[in-house]
N, C-alpha and C positions, 0 to 999 in steps of 0.2 A: 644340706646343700652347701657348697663351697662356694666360698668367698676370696676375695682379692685384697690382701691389707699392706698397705704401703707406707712408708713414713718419708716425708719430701727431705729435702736438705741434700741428696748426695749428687757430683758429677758421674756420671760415667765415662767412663774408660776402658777401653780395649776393641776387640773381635768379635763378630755375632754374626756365624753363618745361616744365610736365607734358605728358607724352607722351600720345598718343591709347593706351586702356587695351586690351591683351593678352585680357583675358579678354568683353571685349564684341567688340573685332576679329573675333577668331575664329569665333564662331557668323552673328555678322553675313556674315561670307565664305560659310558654310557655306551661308546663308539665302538665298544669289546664284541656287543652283542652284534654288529655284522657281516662280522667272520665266521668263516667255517673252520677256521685254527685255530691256536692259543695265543692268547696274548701274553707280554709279561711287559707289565708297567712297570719305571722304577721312578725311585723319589718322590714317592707320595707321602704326603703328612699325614701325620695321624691327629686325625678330626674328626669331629662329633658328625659333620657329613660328610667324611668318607667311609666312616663307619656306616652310614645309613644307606648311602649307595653299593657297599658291598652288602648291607644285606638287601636289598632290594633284588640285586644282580643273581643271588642265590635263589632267592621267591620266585625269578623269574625263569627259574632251570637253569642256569649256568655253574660249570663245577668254577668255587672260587677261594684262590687260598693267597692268604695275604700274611704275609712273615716281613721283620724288618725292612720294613717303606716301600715292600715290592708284591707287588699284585698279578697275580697270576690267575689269568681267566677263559677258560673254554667251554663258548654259549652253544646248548642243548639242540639238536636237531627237532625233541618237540617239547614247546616250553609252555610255562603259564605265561600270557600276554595282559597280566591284570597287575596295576602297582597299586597297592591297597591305599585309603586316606591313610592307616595309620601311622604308615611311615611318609607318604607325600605332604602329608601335614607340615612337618617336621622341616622341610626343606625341597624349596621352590625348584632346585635345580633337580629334583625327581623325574621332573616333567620332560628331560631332555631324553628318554626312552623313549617317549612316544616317535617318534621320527623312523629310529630301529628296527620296532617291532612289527609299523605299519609296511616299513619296506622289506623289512624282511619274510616276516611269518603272515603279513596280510590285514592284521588283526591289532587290536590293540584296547585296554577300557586303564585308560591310566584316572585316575583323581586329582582334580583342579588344585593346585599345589599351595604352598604355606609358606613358611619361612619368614624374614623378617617384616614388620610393619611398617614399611619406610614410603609404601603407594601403593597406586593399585596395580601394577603391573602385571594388565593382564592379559592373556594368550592369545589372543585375537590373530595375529598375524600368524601365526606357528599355523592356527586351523585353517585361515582360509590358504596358506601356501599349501596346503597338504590338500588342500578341497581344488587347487588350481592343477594341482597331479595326481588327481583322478581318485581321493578317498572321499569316500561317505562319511562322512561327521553328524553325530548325533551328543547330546549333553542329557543327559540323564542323572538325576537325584545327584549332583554333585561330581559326576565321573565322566571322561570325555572317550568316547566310544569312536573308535577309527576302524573303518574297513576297507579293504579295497584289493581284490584280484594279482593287481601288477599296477605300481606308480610308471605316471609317465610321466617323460620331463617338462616343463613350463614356464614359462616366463610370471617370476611373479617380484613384486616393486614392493617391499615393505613400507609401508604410511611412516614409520619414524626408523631409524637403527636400533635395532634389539639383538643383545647378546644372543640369549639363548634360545631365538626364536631365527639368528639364522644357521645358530648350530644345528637346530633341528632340521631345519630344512636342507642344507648341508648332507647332514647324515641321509636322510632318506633321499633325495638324489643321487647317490652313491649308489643305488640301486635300481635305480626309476629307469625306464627304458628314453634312449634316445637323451638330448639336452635339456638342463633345468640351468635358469639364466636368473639369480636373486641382484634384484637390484636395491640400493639403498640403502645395501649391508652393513653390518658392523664393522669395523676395523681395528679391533683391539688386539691385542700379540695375544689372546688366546685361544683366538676365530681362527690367526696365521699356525698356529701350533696344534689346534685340531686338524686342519687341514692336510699338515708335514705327515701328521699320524695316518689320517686317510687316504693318504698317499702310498703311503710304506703298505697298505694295507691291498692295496694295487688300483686305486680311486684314482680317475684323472679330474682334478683340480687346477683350475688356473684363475687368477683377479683376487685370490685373499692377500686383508688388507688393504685392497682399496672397497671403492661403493661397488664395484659388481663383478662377482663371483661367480663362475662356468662351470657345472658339472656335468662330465658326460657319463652318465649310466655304465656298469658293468654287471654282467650275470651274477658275480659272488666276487668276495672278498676275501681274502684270507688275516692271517693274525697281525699281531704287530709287535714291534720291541722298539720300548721308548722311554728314556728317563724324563720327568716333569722338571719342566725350566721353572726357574725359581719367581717367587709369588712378589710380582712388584706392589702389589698393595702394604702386606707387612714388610719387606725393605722401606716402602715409603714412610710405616709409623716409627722403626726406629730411628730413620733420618729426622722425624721429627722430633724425640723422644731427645737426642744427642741436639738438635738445636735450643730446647727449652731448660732442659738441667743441665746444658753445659757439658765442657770432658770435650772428648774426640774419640769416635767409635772408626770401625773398618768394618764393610757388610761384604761378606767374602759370598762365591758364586751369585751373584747379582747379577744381573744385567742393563746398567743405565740407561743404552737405548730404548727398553721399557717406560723410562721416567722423566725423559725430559722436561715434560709440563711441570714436575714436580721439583724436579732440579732447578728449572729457573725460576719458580717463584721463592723456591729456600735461598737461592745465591741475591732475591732479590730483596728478602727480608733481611741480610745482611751477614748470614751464614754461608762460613768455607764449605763449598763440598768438592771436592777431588776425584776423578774418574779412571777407573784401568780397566781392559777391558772385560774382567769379571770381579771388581771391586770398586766400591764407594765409600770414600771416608770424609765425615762428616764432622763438624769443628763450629763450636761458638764463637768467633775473634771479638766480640761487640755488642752492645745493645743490638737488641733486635727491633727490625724497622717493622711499621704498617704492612699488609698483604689488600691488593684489591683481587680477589678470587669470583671466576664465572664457573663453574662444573659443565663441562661438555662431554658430548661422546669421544672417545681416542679420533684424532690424538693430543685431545682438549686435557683439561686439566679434570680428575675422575675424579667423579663424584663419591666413591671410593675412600677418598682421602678429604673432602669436605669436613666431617667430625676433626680431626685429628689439627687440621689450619685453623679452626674455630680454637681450639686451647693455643694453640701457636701464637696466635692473634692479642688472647688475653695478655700475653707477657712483651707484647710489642709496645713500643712508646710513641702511640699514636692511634688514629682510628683506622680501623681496617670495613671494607665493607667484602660481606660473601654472599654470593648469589647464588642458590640452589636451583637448577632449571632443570633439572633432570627427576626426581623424583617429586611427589607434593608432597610429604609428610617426614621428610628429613632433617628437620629441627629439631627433634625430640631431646636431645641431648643438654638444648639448651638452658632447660630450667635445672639439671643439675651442677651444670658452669656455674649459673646463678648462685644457686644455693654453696660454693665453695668462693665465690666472692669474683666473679667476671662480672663484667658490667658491659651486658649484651639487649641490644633489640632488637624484637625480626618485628619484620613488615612483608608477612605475605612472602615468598619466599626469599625476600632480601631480610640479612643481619649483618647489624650494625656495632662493632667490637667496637669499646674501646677503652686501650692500655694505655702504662701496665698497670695493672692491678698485683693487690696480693690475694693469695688463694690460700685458702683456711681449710684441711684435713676436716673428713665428715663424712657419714654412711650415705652412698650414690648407688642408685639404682639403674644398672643398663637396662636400655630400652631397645638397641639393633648391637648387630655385629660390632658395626665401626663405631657407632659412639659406646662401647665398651672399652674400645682403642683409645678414644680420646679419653674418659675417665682414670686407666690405669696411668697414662703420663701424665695428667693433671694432678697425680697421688703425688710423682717425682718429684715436680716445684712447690708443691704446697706444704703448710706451716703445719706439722704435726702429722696426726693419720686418716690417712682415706680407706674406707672398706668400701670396696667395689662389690656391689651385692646383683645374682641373676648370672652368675659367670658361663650359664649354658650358653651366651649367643658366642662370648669371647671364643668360647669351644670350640663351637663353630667354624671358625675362621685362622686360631693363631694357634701356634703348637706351641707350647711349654712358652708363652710369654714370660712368665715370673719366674722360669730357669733363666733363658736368654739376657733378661735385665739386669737379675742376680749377679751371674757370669762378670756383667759388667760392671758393676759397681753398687748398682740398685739395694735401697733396703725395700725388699717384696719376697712374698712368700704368702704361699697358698691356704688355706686353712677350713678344715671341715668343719662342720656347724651340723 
């Protein structure tokens, strides 16, 4: 199993272009299946779940070939509508087929999904919108079984904003006869960028981005051709990465409007960041100040980037307080800050930082995606070497992290065990 082994001490310096983003990828692939054309995606990263969702895609009948970051996919006229645990286990965003296959092919037995341990987050909303347009839902030994004739459109109000539950719903009114009206929607730029896509695809869409989204039904859809905007969650952790060790980085195809939450609490901890309109360059001028951080829905400050201001925090000269409101189990990370020498306490989902401290090199174990993100920069500032151990979740989510760092200045590099 490979590991992360880092030794702190260096600034970085230079250029580090943004990957095409993870969490728009994936529904966008998902969205392939309801066309009757080909699609060709471009600027996808290569990740442990795009890899899972391309083969998923294939299980599911679709011819799908993916060469240098471009995904090329033309879904079966008759397919398998089953996504086995063994790969929905694997990663949560599986479940964003179900929406698809019910509006398209009728049918559907996806498996209650997996992915990281950060809360319960669970489906709830995704089934009853689908049960409020006309599908039978039944749950069986672990599998969610969707049926239904022809969706029809409806008005349905999600209880909280959920990503991927109104992408679902999203996708399968693309298809539903007549209006489906989601109220209370998500509004993240990757709801706005599914949308752009099911549009191209000949979906009338109107209200993404704000709380409520209009779709009015169309018999078929055809393909679509779209390159993936670039991932503001990893632009956010090298902004962080360049505020903690120091140096001055430039994150080339960015897009700041993505980050603003992010942007003004970095300009508010005391760090230059500078704006063009597909570049961000980033700059220590100073001690770094206290952070009071809340994690909201977009276009709050993402809970996303919570791990990663928690290390930020440590190296800050003063007490910072973070407030996790969006997941319940998204401190994990904290006892390995500990154990590298933070001096952190949660209270129920408040924690309480307080810098700066020094941080001591030492084998850390990730526990999610993002606090894998905060352990690899906490390797940067600390005294000696960090092994980042479990680097499957990193996978996950970051392409070639320890090229990118390297690149800049970074002592990191990969290493098999």
């Amino acid at each position: 199993m490979d590991k992360i082994v880092v030794i702190g001490g260096n600034e970085i310096n230079g250029t580090i272009k943004a990957s095409g983003a993870k969490n728009a990828a994936l529904p966008i692939m998902a969205a392939t299946l309801l066309g009757t054309g080909t699609s060709t995606i471009s600027n996808i990263p290569k990740l442990r779940d795009v890899a899972t969702m391309t083969k998923l895609l294939g299980l599911l009948g679709a011819s799908v070939e993916f060469t240098d970051g471009t995904l090329t996919v033309t879904p079966g006229e008759s397919v398998s509508t089953e996504a086995p645990y063994e790969l929905v286990k694997t990663m949560r965003a599986s479940v964003l087929v179900l929406g698809p296959l019910v509006a398209r092919y009728g049918t559907a037995r996806v498996s209650l999904p997996g992915g990281c341990a950060i809360g319960a987050r669970p489906i709830d909303i995704h089934l009853k919108g689908l049960e409020a347009m006309g599908a039978q839902i039944e749950l069986d030994h672990g599998y969610v079984i969707a049926k239904c004739k022809k969706l029809t459109g409806a008005k349905i109000v999600c209880d909280v904003p959920t990503v991927t539950g109104t992408e679902n719903l999203m996708m399968a009114a693309c298809l539903a006869d007549g209006l489906t009206v989601i109220e209370n929607a998500a509004k993240e730029p990757e709801i706005v960028e599914l949308a752009d896509v099911l549009r191209s695809m000949g979906a009338k869409i109107e209200g993404d981005g704000t709380s409520v989204i209009k779709i009015t039904g169309e018999k078929e859809l055809g393909g679509a051709t779209h390159a993936v905007r670039a991932d503001r969650i990893e632009t956010g952790t090298f902004m962080v990465a360049a505020a903690v060790a120091g140096g001055e980085i430039t994150i080339t195809d960015a897009r700041p409007q993505d980050l603003e939450a992010v942007i003004d609490k970095l300009r508010g901890s005391g760090v230059s960041v500078e704006t063009g309109a597909s570049t961000i360059t980033v700059a220590r001028v100073g001690p770094l100040k206290p952070v009071n951080i809340t994690t909201q829905p977009h276009p709050g400050f993402p809970t996303d980037m919570q791990a990663q201001f928690m290390l930020l925090a440590t190296q800050a000269e003063g007490r910072s307080v973070i407030r996790e409101s969006i997941f319940e189990n998204r401190f994990m990370h904290v006892p390995e800050l500990f154990r590298m020498g933070g001096d952190i306490r949660v209270d129920g989902r408040v924690a309480m930082v307080s810098g700066k401290t020094k941080l001591s090199g030492t084998s850390v174990m990730a526990t999610d995606l993002r606090a894998s993100a905060s352990l690899v920069i906490a390797g940067l500032v600390a005294e000696g070497t960090t092994e980042v151990l479990r680097v499957y979740h990193l996978d996950r989510g970051y392409e070639h992290i320890e090229k990118k760092l390297s690149a800049v200045g970074a002592n990191i590099k990969r290493v098999s065990e």
